[in-house]
C-alpha positions in Angstrom: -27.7 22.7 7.6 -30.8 24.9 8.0 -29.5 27.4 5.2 -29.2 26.6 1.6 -25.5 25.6 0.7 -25.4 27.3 -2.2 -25.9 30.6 -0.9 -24.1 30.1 2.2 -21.5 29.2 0.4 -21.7 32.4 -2.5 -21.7 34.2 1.3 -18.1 33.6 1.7 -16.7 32.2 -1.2 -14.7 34.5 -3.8 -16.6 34.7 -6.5 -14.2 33.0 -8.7 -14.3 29.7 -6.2 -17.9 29.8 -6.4 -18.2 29.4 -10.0 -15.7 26.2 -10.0 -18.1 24.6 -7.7 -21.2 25.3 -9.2 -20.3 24.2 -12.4 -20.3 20.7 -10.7 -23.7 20.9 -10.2 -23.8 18.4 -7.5 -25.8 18.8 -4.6 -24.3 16.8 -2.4 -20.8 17.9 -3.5 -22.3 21.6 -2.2 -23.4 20.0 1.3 -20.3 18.3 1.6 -18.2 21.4 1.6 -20.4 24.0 3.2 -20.6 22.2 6.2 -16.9 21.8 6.9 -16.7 25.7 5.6 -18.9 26.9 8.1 -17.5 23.9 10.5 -13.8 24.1 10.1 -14.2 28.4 9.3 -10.5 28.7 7.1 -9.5 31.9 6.0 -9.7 31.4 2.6 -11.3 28.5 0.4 -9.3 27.4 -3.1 -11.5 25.2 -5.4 -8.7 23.3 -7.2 -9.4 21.6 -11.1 -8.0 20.0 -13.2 -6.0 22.9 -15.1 -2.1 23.2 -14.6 -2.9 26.4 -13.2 -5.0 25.5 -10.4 -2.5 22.4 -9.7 0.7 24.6 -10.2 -1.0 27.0 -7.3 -1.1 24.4 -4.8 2.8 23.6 -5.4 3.6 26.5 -4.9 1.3 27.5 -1.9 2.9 24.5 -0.1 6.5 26.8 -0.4 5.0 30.3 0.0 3.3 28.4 3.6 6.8 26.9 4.6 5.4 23.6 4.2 8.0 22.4 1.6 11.1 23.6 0.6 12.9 23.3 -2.8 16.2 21.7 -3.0 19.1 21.9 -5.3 17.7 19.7 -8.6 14.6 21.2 -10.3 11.3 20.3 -9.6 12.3 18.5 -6.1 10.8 20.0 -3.1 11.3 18.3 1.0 8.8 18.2 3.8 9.9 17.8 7.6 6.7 16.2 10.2 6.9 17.1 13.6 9.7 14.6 15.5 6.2 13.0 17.1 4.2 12.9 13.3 6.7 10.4 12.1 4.2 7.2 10.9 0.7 6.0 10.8 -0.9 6.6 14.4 -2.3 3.0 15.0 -3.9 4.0 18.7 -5.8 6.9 17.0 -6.9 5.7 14.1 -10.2 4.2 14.4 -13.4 2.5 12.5 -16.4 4.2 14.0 -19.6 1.7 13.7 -22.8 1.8 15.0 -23.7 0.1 18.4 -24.4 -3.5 17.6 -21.7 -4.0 14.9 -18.4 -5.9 15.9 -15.7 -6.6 13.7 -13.2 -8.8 15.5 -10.3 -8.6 18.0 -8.1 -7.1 15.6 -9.5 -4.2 15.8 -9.1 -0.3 16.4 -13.1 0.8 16.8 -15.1 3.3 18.4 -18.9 4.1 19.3 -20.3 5.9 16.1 -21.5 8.9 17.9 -18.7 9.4 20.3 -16.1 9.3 18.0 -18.1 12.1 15.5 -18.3 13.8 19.1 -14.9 13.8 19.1 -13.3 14.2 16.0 -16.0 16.9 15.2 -15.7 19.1 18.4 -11.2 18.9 17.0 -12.0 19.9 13.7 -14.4 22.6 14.9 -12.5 26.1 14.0 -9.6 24.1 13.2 -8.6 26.0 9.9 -8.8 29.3 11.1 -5.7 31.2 9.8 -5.4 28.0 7.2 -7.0 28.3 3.4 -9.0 25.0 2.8 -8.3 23.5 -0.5 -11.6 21.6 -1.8 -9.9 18.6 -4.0 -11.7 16.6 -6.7 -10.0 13.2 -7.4 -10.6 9.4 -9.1 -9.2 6.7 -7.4 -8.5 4.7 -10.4 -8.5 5.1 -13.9 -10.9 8.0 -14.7 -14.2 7.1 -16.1 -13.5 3.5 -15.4 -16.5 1.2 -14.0 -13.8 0.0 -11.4 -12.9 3.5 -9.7 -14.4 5.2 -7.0 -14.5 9.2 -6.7 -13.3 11.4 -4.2 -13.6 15.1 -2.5 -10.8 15.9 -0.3 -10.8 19.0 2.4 -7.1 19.7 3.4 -5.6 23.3 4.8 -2.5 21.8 3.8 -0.9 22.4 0.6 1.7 19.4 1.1 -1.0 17.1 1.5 -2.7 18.3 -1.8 0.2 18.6 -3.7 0.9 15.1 -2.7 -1.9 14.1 -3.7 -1.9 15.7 -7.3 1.5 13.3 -7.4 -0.2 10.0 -6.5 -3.5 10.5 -7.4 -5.8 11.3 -11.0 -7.2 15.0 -10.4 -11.1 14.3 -11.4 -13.0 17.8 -11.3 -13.9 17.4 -15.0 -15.2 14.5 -14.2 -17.4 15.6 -11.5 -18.5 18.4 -13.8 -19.5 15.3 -16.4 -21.3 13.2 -14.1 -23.3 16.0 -12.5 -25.8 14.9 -9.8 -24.9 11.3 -10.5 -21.1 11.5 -9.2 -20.9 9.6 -5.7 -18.3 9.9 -3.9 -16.0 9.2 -1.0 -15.3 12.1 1.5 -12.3 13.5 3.1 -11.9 16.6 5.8 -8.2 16.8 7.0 -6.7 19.7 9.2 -3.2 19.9 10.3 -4.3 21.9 13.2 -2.4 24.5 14.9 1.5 24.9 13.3 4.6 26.0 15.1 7.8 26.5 12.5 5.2 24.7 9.9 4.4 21.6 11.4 1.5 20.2 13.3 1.9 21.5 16.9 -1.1 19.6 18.9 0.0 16.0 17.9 -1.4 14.5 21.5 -4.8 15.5 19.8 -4.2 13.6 16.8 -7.4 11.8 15.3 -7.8 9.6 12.0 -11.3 8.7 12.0 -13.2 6.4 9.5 -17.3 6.3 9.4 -18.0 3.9 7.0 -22.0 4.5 7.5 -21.3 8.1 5.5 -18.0 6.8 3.5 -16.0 10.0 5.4 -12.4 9.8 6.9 -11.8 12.3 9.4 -7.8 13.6 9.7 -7.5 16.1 12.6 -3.7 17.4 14.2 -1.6 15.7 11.8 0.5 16.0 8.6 2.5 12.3 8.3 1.4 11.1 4.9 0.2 8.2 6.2 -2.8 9.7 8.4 -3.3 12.4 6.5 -3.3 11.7 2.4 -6.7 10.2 2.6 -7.0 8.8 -0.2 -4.3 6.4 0.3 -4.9 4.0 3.3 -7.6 5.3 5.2 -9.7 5.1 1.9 -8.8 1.6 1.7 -11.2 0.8 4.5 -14.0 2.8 2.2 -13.6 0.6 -0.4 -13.2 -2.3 1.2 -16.5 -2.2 2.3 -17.8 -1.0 -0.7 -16.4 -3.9 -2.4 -17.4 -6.2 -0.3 -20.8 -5.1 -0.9 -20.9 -5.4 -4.4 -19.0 -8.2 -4.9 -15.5 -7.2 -5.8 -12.0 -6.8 -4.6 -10.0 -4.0 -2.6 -6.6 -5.2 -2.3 -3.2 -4.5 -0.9 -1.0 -5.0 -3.9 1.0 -3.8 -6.7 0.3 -4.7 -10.3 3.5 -5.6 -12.7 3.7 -6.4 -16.0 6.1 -9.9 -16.4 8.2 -10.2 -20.0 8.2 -13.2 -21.1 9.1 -15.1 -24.5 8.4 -13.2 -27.7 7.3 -10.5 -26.4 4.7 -11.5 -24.1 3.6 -9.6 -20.8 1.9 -11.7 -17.7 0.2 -9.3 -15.2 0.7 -10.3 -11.7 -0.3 -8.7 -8.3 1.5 -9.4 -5.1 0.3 -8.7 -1.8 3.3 -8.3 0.9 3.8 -6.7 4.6 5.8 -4.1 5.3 9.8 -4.3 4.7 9.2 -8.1 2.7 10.3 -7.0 -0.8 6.9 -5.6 -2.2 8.3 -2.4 -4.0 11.7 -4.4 -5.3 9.5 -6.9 -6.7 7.0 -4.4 -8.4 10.0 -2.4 -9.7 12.0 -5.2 -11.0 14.5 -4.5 -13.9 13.3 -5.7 -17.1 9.8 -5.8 -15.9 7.6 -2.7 -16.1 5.0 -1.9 -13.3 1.6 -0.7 -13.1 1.5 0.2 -9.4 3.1 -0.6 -6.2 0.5 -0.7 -3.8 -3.2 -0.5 -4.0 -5.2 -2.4 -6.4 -9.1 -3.0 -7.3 -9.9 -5.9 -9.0 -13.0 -7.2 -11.0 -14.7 -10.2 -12.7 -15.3 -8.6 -15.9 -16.7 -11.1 -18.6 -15.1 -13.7 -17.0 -11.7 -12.4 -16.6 -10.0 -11.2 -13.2 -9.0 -7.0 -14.3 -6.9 -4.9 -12.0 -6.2 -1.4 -11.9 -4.3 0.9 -9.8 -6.1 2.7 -7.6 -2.9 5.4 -7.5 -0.5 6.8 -10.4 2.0 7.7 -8.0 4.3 6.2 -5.3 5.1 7.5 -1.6 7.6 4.9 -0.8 10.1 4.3 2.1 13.6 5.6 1.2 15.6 4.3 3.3 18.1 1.5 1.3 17.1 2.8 -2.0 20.7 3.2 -3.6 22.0 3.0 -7.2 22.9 -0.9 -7.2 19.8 -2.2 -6.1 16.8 -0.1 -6.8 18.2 1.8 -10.4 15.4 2.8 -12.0 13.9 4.8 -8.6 17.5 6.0 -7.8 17.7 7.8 -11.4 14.3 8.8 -11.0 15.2 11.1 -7.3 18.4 12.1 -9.0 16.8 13.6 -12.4 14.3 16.8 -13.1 10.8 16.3 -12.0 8.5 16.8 -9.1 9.4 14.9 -6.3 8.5 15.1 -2.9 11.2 14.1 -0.3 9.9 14.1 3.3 11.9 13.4 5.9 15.1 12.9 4.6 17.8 15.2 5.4 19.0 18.4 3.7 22.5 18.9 2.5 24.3 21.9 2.6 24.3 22.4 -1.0 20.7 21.3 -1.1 21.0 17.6 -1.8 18.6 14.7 -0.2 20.5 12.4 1.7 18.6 9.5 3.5 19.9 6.1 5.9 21.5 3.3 3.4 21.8 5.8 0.3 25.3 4.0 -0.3 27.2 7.5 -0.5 29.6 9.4 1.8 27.9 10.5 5.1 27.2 14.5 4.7 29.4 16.3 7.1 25.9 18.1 8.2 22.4 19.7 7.2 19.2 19.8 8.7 16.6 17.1 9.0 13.3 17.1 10.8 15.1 17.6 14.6 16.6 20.8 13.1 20.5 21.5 12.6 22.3 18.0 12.0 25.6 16.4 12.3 27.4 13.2 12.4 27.3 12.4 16.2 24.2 14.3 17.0 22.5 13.0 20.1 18.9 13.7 21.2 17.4 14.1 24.7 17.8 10.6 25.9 21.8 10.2 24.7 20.3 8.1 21.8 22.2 9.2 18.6 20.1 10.7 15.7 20.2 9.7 12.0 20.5 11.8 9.3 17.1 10.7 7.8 14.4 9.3 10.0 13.9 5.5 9.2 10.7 6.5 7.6 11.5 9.3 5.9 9.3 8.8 2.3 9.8 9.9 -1.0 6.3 10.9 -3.8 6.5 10.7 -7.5 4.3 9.9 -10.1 5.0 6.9 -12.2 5.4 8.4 -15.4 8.8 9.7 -13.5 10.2 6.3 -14.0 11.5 4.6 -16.9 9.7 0.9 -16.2 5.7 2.3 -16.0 3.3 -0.3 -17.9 1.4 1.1 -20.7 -1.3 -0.1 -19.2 -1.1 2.4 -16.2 -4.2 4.3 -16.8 -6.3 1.4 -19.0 -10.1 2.0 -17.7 -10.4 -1.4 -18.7 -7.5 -2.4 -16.6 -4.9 -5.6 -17.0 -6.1 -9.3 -17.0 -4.6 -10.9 -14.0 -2.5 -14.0 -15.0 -1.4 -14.9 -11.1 -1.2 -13.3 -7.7 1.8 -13.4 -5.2 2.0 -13.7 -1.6 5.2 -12.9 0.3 6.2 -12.0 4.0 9.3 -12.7 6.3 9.5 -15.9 6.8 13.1 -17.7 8.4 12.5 -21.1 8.3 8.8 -22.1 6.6 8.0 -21.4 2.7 10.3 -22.3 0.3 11.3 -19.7 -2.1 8.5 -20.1 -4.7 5.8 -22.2 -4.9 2.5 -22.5 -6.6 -0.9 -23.5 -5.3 -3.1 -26.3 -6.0 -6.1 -24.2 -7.2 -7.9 -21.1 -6.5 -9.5 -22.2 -2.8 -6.3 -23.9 -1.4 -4.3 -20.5 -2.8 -6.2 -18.1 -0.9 -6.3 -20.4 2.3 -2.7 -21.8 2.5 -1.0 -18.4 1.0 -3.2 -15.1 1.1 -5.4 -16.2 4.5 -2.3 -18.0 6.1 0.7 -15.0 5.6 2.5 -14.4 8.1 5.6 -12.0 8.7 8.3 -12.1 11.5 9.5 -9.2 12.9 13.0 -7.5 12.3 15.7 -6.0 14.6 14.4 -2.7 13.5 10.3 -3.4 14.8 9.8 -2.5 18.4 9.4 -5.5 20.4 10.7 -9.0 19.7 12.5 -10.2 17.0 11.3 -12.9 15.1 7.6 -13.0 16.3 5.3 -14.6 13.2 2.9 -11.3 12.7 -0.5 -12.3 11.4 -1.6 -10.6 8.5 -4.0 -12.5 5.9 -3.4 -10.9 2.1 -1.4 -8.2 4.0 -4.4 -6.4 4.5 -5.1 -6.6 8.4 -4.5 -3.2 9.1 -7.2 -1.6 6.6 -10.1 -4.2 6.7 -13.4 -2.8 7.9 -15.2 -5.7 7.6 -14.5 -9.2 9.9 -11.4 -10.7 8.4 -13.6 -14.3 7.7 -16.0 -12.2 5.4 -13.2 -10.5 3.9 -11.7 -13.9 2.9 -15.3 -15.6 1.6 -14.8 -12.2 -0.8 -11.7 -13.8 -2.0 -12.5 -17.0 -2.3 -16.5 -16.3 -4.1 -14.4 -13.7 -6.6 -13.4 -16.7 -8.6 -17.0 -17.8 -9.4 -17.3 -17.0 -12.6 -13.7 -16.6 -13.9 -13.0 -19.1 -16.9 -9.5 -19.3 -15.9 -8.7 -18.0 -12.4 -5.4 -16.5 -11.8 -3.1 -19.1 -10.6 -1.7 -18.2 -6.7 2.0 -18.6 -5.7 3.8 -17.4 -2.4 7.3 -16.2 -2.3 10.2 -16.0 0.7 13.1 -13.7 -0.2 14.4 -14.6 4.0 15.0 -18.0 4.4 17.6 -19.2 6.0 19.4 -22.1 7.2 20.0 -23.5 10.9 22.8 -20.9 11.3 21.0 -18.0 10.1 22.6 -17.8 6.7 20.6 -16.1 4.2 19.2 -18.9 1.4 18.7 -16.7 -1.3 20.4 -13.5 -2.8 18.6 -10.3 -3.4 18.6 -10.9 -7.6 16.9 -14.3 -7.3 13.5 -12.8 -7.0 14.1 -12.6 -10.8 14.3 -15.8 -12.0 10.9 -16.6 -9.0 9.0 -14.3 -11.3 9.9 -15.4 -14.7 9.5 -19.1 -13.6 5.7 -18.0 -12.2 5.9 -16.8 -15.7 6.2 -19.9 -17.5 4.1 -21.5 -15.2 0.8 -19.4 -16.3 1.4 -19.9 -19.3 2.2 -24.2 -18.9 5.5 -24.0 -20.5 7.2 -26.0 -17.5 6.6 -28.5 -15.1 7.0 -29.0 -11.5 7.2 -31.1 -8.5 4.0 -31.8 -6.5 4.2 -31.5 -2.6 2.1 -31.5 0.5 1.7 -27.3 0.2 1.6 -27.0 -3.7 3.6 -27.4 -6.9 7.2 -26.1 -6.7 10.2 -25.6 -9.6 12.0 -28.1 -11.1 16.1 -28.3 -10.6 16.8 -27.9 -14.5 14.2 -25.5 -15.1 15.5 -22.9 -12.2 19.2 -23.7 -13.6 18.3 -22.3 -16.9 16.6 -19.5 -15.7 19.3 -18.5 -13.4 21.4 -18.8 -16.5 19.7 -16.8 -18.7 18.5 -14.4 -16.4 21.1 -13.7 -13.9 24.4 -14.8 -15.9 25.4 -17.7 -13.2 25.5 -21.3 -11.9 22.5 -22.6 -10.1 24.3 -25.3 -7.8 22.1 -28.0 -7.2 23.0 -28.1 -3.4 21.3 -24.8 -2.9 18.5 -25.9 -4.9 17.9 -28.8 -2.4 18.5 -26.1 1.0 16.0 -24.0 -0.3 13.3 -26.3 -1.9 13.3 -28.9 0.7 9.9 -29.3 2.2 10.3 -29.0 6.0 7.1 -30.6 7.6 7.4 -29.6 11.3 7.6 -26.2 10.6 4.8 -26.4 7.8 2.7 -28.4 10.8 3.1 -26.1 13.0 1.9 -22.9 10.9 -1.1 -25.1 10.0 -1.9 -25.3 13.5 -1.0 -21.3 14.4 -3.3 -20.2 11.3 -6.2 -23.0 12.1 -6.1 -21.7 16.0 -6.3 -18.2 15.0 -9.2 -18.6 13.0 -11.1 -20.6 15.2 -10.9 -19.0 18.4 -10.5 -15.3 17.0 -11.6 -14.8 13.9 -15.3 -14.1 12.8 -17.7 -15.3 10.6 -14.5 -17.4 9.5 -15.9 -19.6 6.6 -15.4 -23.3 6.5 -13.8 -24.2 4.0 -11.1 -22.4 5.4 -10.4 -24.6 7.9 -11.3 -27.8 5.8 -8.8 -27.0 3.3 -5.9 -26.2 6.5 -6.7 -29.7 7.7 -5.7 -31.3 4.5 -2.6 -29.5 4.0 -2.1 -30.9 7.4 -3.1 -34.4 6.5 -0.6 -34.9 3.6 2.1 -33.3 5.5 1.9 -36.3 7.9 1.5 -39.0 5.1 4.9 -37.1 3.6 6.6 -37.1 7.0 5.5 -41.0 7.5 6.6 -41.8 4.0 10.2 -39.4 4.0 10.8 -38.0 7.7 11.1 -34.3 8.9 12.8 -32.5 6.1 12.4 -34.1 2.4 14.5 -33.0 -0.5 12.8 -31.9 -3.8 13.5 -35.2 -6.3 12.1 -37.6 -3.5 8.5 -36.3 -4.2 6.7 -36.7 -7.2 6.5 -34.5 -10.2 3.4 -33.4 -11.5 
């Protein structure tokens, strides 16, 4: 830009706007939103801070617009996306990099200069008619040597205000730092509305140039491709991370009670629909967060903090027996955000699985609903859409840690790996060490597909620390980040993986929903070495009378040592043939994959055939040896 910033931007600024950003006194911060000003040309610009005024503005611009609407309990606002704005848009969301740079099969990239070609010439007079709201926000704690900062441009006040929900507004800390605050960027447009919701969807763009650390949101207003700070940051500091030798990770952090009053902080990475949230949100546990998570060696400890203070979770299935503390959390005062779900006639939320009487109508996002609705292709409509989301901040809910915004973060006492698995991991088991944890669990998770996923069910999705869809780097770098963050660490975390889905030969669910309970306070004991366990081919696994004890004290009922043998069993064929599946996929598709990942695969696969030449196929818990 030829023209100074600054006095572009005094050109059309109120003056009143002009004086917020100035007292940043940052000149990139003044480049940064000039040239989306004079690129993007809205109406009006609103410089938000940190003051409740500023923040209550933006609530209640996302009403006045018609993006949100308030509904019957106070505080609690709903959001409708376009029928065709429903979830994150894979096929358009792209990493742009430089010609030269390849990343892997896996994934979604683009030419550098064709894709700013692109998403630039879409955002170009995009916010006429729109005001632009220039947002100043820490992703983690603020002031904390583990967060990263973050200017969002948005013309839409429900992406702000979601974003004042989930995230830690930062201005005055830009305003501290001065020249010195750097920063992620993030322009976002919803583009051309009709009845409030993005209208041009087929031009829909999520762009990510990690060479200037700028996500690029264009014809869109789903959460998911649009709240850049959420995902699509992920990849920013991911790459950052990996830089400078730290950790950007897909997990919640939880707090874990244990005897006398002791707390164990664990993370837990999990795909989609695999228990992550009902885990982080267990009762009599508290949580720090439930999804995102940057972790450090500091002094020779592994810290974690969440990157969020909010939650924009899937509501579908959240109902008063199972999820308590969120259901009296979206039936009590605050400011919640419920998009998605459907409106009752007396200004309710009503969503699919809420456990209560189907309304007898209201309106969702297809307009006007009833029981029996069809759409265009004879296909009956829901009352919510499957997924329809819900935003709060933590502080909403009854179970937040203490520690939630700690700039020093928690220490990390072990980390969890879960996904959908029928027939393979037993419920809970612990690694060997550090190296054979993140190879066998975190680099090897897999998760089948549902009834509910497009395609076929039961197909083993790859998905190393449930992070596939957000790397920006080549998936064997990202897990040589894992493994060297260790080095260092007195006492690494110890590494278990969970299975809430297995099943027996019939398809007969192993486990009940409750018994993730007793998994966690057994992982529990176990960091601490107050119980022992039983050594086998893939890592160290409960003993009988510890788990009946637990299930006693914990859950109020019989452990039966049947089921204990069902679900503890080691089952070498399938455990062989997952070793081969993961060792395939990183030698023939994986880059820069590193080699002790595939020297540590082959032992696992070594003593599972010394177990099944010693026991056969399927060996029960007490044959094998305790530790």
């Amino acid at each position: 830009m030829a023209e100074n910033p600054s006095a572009y931007l005094k050109s059309v600024l109120p003056p009143d706007q002009m004086a917020k950003l100035k007292r940043i006194n940052n000149q990139a911060v003044l480049e940064f939103v000039a040239r989306f000003v004079r690129h993007c040309r809205p109406s009006n610009v609103f410089v938000t801070t940190d003051s409740a005024e500023d923040i209550e503005y933006v609530r209640r611009a996302a009403i006045r617009d018609g993006e949100e609407g308030p509904l019957a309990i106070p505080g609690h606002t709903y959001h409708f996306d376009s029928p065709a704005d429903q979830a994150r848009d894979r096929k358009n969301t792209r990493l742009l990099l430089p010609k030269g740079v390849e990343l892997g099969p896996q994934f979604e990239t683009l030419d550098r200069d064709e894709g700013l070609a692109d998403v630039l010439a879409r955002l170009d007079g995009l916010m006429q008619g729109h005001t632009m709201y220039v947002r100043f926000f820490s992703l983690g704690p603020v002031g904390s040597d583990f967060s990263n900062l973050a200017v969002q441009l948005t013309d839409s006040a429900y992406v702000a205000h979601n974003e004042d929900l989930l995230y830690r507004t930062a201005y005055d800390e830009f305003v501290r730092l001065g020249e010195e605050a750097e920063f992620f960027r993030f322009v976002h447009s919803a583009g051309e509305l009709n009845n409030h919701v993005s209208n041009n969807i087929d031009q829909r763009r999520v762009f990510i140039d990690l060479q200037e650390d700028t996500v690029y949101s264009a014809n869109t207003q789903y959460g998911g491709n649009t709240i850049g700070l959420k995902k699509l940051a992920m990849r920013l500091a991911i790459n950052k991370a990996s830089a400078e030798g730290h950790l950007c990770e897909h997990m919640f952090i939880m707090g874990v009670h244990g005897p006398k009053g002791r707390v164990s902080y664990f993370t837990g990475a999990f795909p989609s629909l695999c228990g992550k949230t009902s885990t982080s949100m267990l009762e009599g546990e508290t949580i720090v967060g439930d999804d995102i998570a940057y972790l450090r060696n500091v002094d020779g400890v592994l810290r974690a903090v969440n990157v969020e203070r909010g939650i924009f979770g899937i509501i579908q299935g959240v109902n008063a027996k199972d999820d308590p503390i969120i259901w009296k959390a979206l039936h009590s005062p605050g400011e919640i955000i419920f998009s998605n779900i459907l409106v009752t006639e007396d200004g309710g939320a009503y969503w699919i699985d809420k456990g209560t009487p189907m309304p007898s109508g209201g309106t969702n996002h297809t307009g006007p609903w009833f029981p029996g609705k069809l759409d265009s292709s004879g296909k009956e409509v829901p009352p919510s859409h499957p997924n329809a989301r819900f935003t709060l901040s933590l502080p909403l809910l009854e179970n937040t840690d203490a520690a939630l915004d700690d700039p020093a973060g928690v220490g990390v006492a072990g980390i969890i790996y879960g996904g959908r698995d029928y027939d393979t991991w037993v419920p809970v088991e612990e690694a060997f060490d550090w190296v054979h944890g993140i190879v066998t669990k975190g680099a090897s998770l897999e998760s089948q597909t549902t009834a509910a996923t497009l395609g076929a069910e039961g197909v083993r999705e790859f998905n190393p620390m449930s992070n596939l869809d957000f790397l920006p780097i080549p998936i064997g770098r990202y897990v040589s980040d894992n493994l060297k963050i260790a080095e260092g660490l007195a006492q690494p975390p110890r590494i278990f993986s969970v299975n809430y889905f297995l099943q027996d030969t019939s398809g007969r669910w192993l486990n009940s929903r409750a018994d993730k309970r007793v998994w966690l306070k057994w992982m529990d004991l176990r960091v601490n070495d107050e119980v022992g366990a039983i050594q086998t081919p893939t890592g160290y696994i409960p003993l009988y009378e510890d788990l009946a004890r637990l299930f006693q004290e914990v859950l109020g009922r019989e452990y039966r040592r049947e089921d204990y043998v069902q679900q503890f069993s080691l089952r070498v064929p399938e455990n062989l043939a997952k070793v081969d599946r993961i060792s395939a996929h990183y030698r023939e598709r994986v880059l820069e994959t590193p080699e002790v990942l595939l020297g540590i695969l082959g032992e696992q696969r070594q003593r599972l055939e010394e177990a099944r030449v010693r026991w056969g196929d399927y060996v029960e818990p007490d044959a094998m040896p305790r530790a």
